[in-house]
C-alpha positions as CSV (number, residue, x, y, z in Angstrom):
1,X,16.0,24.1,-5.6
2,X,13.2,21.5,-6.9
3,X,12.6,22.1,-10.3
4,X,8.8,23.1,-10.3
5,X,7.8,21.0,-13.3
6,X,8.6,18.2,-11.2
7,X,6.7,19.8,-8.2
8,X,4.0,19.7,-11.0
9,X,4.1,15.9,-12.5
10,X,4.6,14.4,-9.0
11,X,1.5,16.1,-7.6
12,X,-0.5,14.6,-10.4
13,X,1.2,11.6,-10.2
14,X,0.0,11.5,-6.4
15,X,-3.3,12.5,-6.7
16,X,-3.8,9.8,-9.2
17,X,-2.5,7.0,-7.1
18,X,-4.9,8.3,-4.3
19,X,-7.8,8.5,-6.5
20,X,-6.6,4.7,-7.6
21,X,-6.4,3.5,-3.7
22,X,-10.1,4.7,-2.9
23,X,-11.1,2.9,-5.6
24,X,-9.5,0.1,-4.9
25,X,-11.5,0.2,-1.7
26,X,-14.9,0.9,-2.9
27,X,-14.0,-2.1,-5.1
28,X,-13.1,-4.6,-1.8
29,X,-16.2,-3.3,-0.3
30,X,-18.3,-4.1,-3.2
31,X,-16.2,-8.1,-3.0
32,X,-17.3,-8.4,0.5
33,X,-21.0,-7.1,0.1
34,X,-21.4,-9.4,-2.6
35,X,-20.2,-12.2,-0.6
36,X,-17.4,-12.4,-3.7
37,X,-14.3,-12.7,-1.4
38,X,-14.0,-16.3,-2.8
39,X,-14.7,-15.7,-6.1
40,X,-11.2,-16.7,-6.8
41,X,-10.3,-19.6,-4.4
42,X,-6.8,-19.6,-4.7
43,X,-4.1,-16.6,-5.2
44,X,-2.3,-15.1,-7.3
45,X,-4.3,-17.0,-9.7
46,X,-7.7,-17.9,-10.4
47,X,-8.8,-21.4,-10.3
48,X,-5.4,-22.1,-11.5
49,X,-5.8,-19.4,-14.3
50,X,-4.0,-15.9,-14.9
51,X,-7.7,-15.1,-16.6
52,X,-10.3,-16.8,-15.1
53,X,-13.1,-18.6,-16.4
54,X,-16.3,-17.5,-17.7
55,X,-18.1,-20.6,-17.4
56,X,-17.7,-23.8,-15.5
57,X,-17.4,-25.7,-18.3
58,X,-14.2,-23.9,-18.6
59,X,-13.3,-25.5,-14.6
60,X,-11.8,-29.4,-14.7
61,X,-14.5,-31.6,-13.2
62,X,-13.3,-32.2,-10.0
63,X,-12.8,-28.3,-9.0
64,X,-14.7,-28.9,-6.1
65,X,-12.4,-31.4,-4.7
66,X,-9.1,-29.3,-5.8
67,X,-10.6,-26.0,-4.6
68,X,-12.4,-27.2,-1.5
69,X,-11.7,-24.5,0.8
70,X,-14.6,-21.8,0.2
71,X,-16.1,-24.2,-2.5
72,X,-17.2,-27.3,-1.1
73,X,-20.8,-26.6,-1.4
74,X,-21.0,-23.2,-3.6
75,X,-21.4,-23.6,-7.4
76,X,-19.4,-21.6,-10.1
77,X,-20.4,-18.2,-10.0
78,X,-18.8,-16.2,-12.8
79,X,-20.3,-12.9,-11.3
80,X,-18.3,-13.2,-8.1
81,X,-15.3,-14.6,-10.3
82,X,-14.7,-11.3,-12.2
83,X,-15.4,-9.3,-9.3
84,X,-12.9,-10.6,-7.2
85,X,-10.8,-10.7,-10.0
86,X,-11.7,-6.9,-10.6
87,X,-10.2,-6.4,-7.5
88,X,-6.7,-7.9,-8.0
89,X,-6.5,-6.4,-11.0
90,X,-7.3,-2.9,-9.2
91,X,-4.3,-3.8,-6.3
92,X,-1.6,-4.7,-9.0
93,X,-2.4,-1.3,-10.9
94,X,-2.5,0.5,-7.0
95,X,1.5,-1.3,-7.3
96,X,2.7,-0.2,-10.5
97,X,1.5,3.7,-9.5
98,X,3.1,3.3,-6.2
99,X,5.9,2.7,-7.9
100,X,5.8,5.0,-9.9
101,X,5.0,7.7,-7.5
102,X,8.7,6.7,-5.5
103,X,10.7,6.7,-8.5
104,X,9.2,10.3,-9.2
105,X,9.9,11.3,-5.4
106,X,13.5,10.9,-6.3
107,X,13.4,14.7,-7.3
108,X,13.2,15.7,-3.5
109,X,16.1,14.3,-2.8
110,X,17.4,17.4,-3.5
111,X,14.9,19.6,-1.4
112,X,13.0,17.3,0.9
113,X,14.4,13.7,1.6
114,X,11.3,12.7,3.4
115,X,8.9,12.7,0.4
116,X,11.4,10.1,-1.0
117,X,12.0,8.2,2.1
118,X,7.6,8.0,2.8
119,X,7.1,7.0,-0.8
120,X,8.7,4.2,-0.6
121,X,7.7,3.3,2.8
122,X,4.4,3.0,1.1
123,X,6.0,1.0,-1.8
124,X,6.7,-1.5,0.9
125,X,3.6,-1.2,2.5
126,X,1.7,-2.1,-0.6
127,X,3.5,-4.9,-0.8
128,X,2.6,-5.7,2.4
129,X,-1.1,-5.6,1.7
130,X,-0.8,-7.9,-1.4
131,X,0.3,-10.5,0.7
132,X,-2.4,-9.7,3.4
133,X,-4.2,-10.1,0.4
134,X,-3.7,-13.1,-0.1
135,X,-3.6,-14.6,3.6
136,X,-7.4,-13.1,3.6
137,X,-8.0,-16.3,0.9
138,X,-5.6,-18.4,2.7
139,X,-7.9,-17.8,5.9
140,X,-11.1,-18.3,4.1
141,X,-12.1,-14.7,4.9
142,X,-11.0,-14.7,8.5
143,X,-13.0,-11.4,9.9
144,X,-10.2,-10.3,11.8
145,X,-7.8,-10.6,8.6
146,X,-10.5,-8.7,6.7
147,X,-10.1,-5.4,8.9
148,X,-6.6,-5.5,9.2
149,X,-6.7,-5.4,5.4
150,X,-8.8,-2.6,5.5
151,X,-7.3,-1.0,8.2
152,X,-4.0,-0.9,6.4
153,X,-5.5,0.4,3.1
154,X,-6.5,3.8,5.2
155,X,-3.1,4.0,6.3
156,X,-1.7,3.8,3.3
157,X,-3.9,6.6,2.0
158,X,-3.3,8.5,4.4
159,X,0.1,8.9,4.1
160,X,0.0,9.2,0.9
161,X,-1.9,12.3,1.4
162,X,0.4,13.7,3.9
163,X,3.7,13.1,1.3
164,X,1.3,14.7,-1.6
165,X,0.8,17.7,1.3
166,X,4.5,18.0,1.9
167,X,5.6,18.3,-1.4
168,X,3.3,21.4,-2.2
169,X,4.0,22.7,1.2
170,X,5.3,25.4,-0.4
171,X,1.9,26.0,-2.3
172,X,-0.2,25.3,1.1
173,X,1.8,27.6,3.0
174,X,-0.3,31.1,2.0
175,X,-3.1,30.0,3.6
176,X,-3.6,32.2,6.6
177,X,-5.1,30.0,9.6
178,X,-5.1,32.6,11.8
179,X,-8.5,33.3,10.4
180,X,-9.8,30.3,12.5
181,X,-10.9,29.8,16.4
182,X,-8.1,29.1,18.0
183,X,-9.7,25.3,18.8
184,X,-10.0,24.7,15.3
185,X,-7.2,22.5,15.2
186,X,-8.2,20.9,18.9
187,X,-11.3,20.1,17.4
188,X,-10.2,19.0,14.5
189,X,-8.3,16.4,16.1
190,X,-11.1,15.2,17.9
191,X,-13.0,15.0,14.8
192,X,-10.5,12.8,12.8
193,X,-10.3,10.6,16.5
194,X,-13.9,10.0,16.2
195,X,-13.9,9.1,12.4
196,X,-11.2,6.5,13.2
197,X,-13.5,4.8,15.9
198,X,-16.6,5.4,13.7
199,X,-14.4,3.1,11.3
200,X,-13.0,0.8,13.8
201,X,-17.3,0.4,15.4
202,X,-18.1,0.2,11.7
203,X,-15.7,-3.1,11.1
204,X,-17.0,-5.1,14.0
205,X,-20.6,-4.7,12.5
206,X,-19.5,-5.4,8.8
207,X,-18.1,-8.1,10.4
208,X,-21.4,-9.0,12.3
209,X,-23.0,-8.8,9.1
210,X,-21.3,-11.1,7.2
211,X,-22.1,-13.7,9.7
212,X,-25.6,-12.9,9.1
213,X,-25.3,-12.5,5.5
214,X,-24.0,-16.6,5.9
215,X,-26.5,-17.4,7.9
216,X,-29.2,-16.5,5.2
217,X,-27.4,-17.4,2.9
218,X,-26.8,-13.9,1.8
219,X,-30.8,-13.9,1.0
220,X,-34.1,-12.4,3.0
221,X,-32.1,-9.0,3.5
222,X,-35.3,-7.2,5.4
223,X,-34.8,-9.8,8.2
224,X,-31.3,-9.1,8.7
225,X,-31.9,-6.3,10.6
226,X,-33.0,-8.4,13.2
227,X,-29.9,-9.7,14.3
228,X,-27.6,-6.5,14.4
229,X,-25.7,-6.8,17.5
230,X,-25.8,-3.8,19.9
231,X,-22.7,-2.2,18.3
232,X,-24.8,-1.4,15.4
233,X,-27.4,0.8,17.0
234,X,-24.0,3.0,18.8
235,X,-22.3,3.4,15.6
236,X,-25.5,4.6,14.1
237,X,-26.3,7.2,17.3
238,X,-22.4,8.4,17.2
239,X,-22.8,9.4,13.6
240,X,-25.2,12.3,15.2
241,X,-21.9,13.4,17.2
242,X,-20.0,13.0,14.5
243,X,-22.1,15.1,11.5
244,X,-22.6,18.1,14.3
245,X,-19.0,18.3,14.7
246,X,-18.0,18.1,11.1
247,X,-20.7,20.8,10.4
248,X,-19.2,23.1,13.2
249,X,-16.0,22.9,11.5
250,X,-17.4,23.5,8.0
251,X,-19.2,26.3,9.1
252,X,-16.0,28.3,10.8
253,X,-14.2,27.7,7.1
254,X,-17.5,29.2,5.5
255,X,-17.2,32.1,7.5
256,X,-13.3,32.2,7.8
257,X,-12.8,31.8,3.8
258,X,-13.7,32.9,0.3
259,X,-16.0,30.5,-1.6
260,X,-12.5,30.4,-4.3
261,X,-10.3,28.9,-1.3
262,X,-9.1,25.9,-1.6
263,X,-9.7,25.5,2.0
264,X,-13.5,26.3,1.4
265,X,-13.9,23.3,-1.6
266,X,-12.1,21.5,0.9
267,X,-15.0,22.0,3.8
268,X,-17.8,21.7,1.1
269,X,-16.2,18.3,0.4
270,X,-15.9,17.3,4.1
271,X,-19.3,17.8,5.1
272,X,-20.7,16.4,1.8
273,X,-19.0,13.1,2.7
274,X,-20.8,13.0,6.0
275,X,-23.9,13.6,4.2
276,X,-23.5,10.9,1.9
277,X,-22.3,8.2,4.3
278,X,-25.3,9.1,6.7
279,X,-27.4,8.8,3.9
280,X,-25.9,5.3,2.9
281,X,-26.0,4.2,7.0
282,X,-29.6,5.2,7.3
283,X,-30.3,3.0,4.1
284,X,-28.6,0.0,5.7
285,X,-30.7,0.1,8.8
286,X,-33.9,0.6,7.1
287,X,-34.0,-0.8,3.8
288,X,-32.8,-3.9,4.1
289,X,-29.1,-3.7,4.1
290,X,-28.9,-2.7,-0.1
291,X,-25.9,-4.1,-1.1
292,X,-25.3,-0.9,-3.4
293,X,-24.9,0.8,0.1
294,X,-22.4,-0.9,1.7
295,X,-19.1,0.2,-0.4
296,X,-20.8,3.2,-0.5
297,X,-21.0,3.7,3.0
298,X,-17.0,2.3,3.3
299,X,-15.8,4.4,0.7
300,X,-17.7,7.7,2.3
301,X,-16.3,6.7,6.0
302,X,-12.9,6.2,4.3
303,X,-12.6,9.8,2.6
304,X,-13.8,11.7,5.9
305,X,-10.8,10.6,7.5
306,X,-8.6,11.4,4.4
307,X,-10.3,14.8,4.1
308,X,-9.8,15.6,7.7
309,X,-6.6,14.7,7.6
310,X,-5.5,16.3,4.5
311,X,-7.1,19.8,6.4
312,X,-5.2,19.0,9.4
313,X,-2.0,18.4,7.1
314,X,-3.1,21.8,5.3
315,X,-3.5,23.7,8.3
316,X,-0.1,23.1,10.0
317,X,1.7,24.2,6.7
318,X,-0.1,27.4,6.6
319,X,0.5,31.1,8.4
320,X,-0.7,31.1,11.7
């Protein structure tokens, strides 16, 4: 029997570290929207430094020379220093909680070995992304390197969720599904699907746009428009599909569910997401690409999926 204090100190524990890894993304999307990703040249350290600089003077004369890759014609910007260095800071602390969140999993070795076993799966994976981490500097901000550090991130979320859901499974478990259509789930499915290729669309353009973003010298934002490739105007028609879906969904909870279920915060959540990361697309495309809306967008189209799943998670533990 898992002692239920524990049940209670691990699920905070877990819900912090996921709170802790969306952050960590909104801050990565704020670094590439701010063209910041080589704000730091080099890795683990800073221009050579454990804390970087605050001014050039602080830099030897010949940084330019020493840290030519990314710097050979940019001046010292201690803006897009910090940031960056914001960042690492943010993926060492994302460590030390994943770390803490498998040595806490050891209490289910007693009860449910695969809450241990998946935390520290993720352990590993984190460690994983540090050194994609620093391959992305390595690379000079290789696009391709970029989304596979992205890419990972959600994955890591994502089962983090699912070990946070299994270990109050026995919480989750009085929920009675059988309340729902019986394609909820089916739906569901689909609906988490198209997230994941609304996320994939969404990398190629981010990618497309930081070409631009070069090109102009990340400057004259209303003309960037101009050159969004054609993947740009289908990831903006399939959010249509994918808000009508999410609200179809929502709305069989509504109706299904007391306004004090869980399950009914969880479906106000969901569909306030999609809002908010239409809101933040539609801002992209028509006011100049606001660089206030890119992590914004990120971080929205990265808590969909991890809301969807997390109800998908929460439906399969409940009554049927």
């Amino acid at each position: 029997m898992i002692d239920e204090q524990a049940v209670r100190s691990f699920r905070r524990l877990a819900i912090v570290t996921i709170v802790a890894v969306y952050f960590l993304i909104l801050v990565g999307g704020i670094v590439r929207a701010s063209g910041a990703g080589m704000g730091c040249p080099d890795w683990p350290t800073c221009f050579g430094q454990w804390i970087p600089p605050t001014e050039e003077a602080q830099l030897p004369a010949d940084y330019h020379e020493r840290y030519a890759i990314g710097y050979e014609n940019t001046q010292f910007n201690p803006v897009k220093t910090w940031t960056e260095y914001l960042n690492r800071l943010s993926g060492a602390t994302i460590g030390v909680l994943i770390f803490l969140t498998a040595w806490r999993s050891r209490t289910y070795l007693k009860g449910d070995k695969a809450v241990f076993y998946l935390s520290l799966t993720v352990f590993g994976l984190v460690g994983f992304q540090g050194w994609l981490g620093s391959t992305v500097v390595a690379s000079n901000l290789k696009p391709a390197i970029i989304t596979l550090h992205m890419l990972l991130a959600l994955f890591i979320v994502a089962l983090l969720i699912y070990i946070l859901a299994r270990s109050q499974k026995m919480y989750l478990g009085y929920l009675d599904a059988s309340k729902l259509p019986n394609k909820f789930n089916g739906l569901l499915v689909a609906a988490m699907l198209m997230t994941l290729l609304q996320v994939i669309m969404g990398t190629q353009v981010r990618e497309a746009v930081d070409m631009i973003a070069n090109e102009h010298a990340y400057i004259d934002r209303q003309y960037w428009r101009d050159d969004f490739p054609i993947i740009f105007y289908v990831h903006r028609s399939f959010s249509s599909i994918i808000l009508f879906t999410n609200a179809w969904l929502v709305w069989k909870i509504f109706q299904a569910f007391d306004k004090t279920a869980l399950i009914f915060k969880v479906g106000s959540l969901l569909i306030g997401l999609v809002s908010i990361a239409i809101i933040a697309g539609i801002s992209l495309d028509r006011l100049g690409v606001p660089p206030v809306a890119q992590p914004i967008h990120l971080l929205m189209a990265n808590l969909i999926f991890g809301v969807q799943f997390f109800l998908y998670i929460y439906l399969k533990y409940s009554k049927q």
